[in-house]
Structures are given as C-alpha cells and as structure tokens.
C-alpha positions as a printed Julia matrix, in Angstrom:
85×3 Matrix{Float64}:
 117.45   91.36  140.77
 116.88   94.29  138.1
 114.68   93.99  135.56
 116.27   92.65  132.07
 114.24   93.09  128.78
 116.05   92.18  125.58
 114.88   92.85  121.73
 115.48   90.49  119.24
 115.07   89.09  115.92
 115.4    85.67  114.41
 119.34   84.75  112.81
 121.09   87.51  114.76
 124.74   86.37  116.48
 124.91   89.63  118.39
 121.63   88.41  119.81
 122.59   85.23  120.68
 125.57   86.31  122.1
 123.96   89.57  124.6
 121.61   86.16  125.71
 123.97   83.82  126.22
 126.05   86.42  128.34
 122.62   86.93  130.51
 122.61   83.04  130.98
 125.81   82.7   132.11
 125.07   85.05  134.69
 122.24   83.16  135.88
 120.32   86.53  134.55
 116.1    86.4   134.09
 115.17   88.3   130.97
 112.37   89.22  128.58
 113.11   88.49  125.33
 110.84   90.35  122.93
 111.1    89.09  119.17
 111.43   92.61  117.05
 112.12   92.21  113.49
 111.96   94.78  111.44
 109.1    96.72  110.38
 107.37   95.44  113.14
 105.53   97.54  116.12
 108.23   95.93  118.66
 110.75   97.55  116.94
 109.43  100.99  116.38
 109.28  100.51  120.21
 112.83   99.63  120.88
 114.32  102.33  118.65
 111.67  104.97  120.74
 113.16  103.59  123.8
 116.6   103.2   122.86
 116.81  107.24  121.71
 117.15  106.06  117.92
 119.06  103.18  117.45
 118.04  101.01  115.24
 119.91   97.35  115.48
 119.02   94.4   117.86
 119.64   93.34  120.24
 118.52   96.46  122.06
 118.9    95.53  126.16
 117.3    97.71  128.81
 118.27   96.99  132.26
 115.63   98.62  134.6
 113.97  100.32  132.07
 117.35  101.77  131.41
 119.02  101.42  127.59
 122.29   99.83  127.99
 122.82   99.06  124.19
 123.64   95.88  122.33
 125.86   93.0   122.32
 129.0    95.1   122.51
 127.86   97.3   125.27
 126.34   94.69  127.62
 130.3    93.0   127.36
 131.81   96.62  127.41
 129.78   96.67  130.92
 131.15   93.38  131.85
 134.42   93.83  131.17
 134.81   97.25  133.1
 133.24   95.06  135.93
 129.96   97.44  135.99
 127.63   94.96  134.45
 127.02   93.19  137.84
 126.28   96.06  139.81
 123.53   97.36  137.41
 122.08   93.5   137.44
 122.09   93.81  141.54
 120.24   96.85  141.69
C-alpha cells in the first residue's frame, strides 16, 4: 500500500471530503493539521510546488493536489493504481 500523507486544517469541507474518499477506500493516511501561518504549511506549499490551499495530498511522496484532484484521479479510474503501488 503507498504511502498517503494529507494536510489539513480545522472547518475545511474539501478536507473532509479528500478524507472521507481515503476511508472509503479502506486507505491509511497521515493527516497533518496545517493551518495557516503555521510551519506545516510553509511545508506543504514547499512540497506541493506553491500551492497554497488544503487539503494538500501526497501519495508516495508524490503531490497529487486537493479534494478535486484526488476525485479527478478516481474518476479517470487512476486513483487506485497510484494507492497499489
């Protein structure tokens, strides 16, 4: 199974929504709590290549993007292989 990290900050639906996805998949994941300002998210926008918004998911060690990427993956059936590997 890959390795799934996942930042986040408190009261965000596209959070909550990139996690639940990961659940339903029976996905393990490291959630890392990045609100703004803090050092966790300087770190996801250095490993990202800029972006700034969370949820910012990195499938081995690879940036996939938010919310709407991780179900862009899963709905061009891609998501699965990346979660295998």
């Amino acid at each position: 199974m890959a390795k799934v990290e996942i930042y986040v900050q408190d009261f965000c639906p596209y959070c909550a929504r990139a996690k639940a996805l990961l659940d339903r998949k029976g996905v393990a994941y490291r959630e890392i709590y990045a609100p703004n300002g803090s050092a966790a998210r300087a770190e996801a926008i250095a490993r990202s290549g800029g972006r700034t918004t969370v949820p910012q998911v990195f499938i081995n060690g690879v940036p996939v993007g938010g919310s709407d990427d991780l179900h862009a993956l899963e709905r061009a059936g891609r998501l699965d292989a990346m979660l295998a590997a």
